[in-house]
N, C-alpha and C positions, 0 to 999 in steps of 0.2 A: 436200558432202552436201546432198541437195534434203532439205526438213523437211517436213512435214507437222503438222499442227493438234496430234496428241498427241505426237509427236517432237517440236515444238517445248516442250510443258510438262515432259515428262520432262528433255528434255535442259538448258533455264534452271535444273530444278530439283537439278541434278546438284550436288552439292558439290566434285567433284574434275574437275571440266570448266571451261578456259577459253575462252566461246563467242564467236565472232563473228558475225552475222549481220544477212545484208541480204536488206531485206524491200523484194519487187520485182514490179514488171508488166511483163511479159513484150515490153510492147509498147514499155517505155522506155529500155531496159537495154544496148541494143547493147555502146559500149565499155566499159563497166565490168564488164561479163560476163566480160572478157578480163583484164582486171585483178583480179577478183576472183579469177580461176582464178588465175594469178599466185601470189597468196595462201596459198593451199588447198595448191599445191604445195607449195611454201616450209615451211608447218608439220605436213605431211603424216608426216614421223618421231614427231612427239611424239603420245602418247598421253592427252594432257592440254590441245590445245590441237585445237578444230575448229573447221575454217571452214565455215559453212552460209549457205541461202538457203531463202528462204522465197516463194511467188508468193500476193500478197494478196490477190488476185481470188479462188482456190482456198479459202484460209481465212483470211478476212477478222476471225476473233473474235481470231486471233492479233495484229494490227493493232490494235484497238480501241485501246489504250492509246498506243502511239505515232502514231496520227493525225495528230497534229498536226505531226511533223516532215517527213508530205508523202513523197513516195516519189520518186527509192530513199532507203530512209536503210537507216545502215546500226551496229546496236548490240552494243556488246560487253558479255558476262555472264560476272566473273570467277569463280574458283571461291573456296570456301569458306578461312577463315582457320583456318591449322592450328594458331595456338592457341588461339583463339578458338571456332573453328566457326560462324560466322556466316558467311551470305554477301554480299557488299557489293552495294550500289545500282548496275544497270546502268548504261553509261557509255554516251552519244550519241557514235560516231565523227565531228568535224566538219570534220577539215581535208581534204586534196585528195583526190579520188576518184581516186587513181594507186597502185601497187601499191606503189610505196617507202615514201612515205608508212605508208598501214597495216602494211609487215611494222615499219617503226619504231615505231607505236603499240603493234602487238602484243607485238614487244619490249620494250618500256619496262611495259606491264602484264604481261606473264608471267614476265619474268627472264629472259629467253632473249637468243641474240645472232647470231639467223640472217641469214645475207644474202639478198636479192632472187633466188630460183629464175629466171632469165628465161625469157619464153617471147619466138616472134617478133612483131613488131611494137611493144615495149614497147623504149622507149629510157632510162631511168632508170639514172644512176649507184648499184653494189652498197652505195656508203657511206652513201647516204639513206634507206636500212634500218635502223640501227641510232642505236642513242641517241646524243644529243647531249649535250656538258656543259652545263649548266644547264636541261636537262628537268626539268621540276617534279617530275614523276611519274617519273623513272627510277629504279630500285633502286641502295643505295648499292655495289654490288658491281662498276657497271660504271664509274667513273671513278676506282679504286686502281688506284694505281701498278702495273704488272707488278713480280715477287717482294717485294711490301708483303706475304704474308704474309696471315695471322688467314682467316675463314669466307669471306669473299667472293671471296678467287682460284679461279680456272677453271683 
């Protein structure tokens, strides 16, 4: 999804949306463009998880705040805590700019346990998509045992 300055504020301020988005100039972006799409496809079923980009030159007041991480960068905005209803503090993506990588960050922040969509040119093993045991951040639903049983079996 390409954002725009007020689709970017609607969309951060969505409670039941898990955002990703990379804020980009046009003129730096070659392969991670290709990765990114990658991405997009990969969580393109869920209705609760989108991948966006934003070009900063266009609307630079969307930028103002992440400045300083320098571009591309690239930030995830979970949604809202459903007992709670708060929504938690954006997350700075920082590890590799390659498309395994983030579908396994997106995994580990949304609950989800999608593999790597591939497209051509993209050489990454499908299991570098999904969470690892001892991710900090992964939900506890994804290292029980198969038939353990209780709320976290799939």
């Amino acid at each position: 999804v390409e954002m725009t300055g007020s689709s970017f504020k609607a969309m951060t301020h969505d409670t039941k949306l898990n955002l990703l988005v990379l804020f980009y100039s046009p003129e730096d972006c070659g392969s991670l463009a290709l990765e990114f799409e990658a991405v997009a496809r990969t969580f393109e079923p869920f209705s609760n998880v989108t991948i966006a980009r934003i070009a900063v030159q266009e609307h630079p007041e969307t930028f103002d705040k992440y400045s300083h991480l320098g571009l591309p960068a690239i930030v995830f905005f979970g949604q809202a805590d459903r007992y709670f209803g708060f929504k938690p503090k954006e997350v700075v993506y920082a590890d590799l700019r390659l498309a395994g990588p983030m579908v396994r960050f997106l995994n580990r922040k949304c609950a989800t346990r999608e593999p790597l969509h591939r497209l051509p040119g993209l050489s990454e093993d499908d299991t570098d998509a999904l969470p690892r045991e001892g991710d900090a951040d992964a939900p506890d639903w994804v290292f029980q045992p198969a038939g353990a049983g209780g709320a976290g079996e799939l």
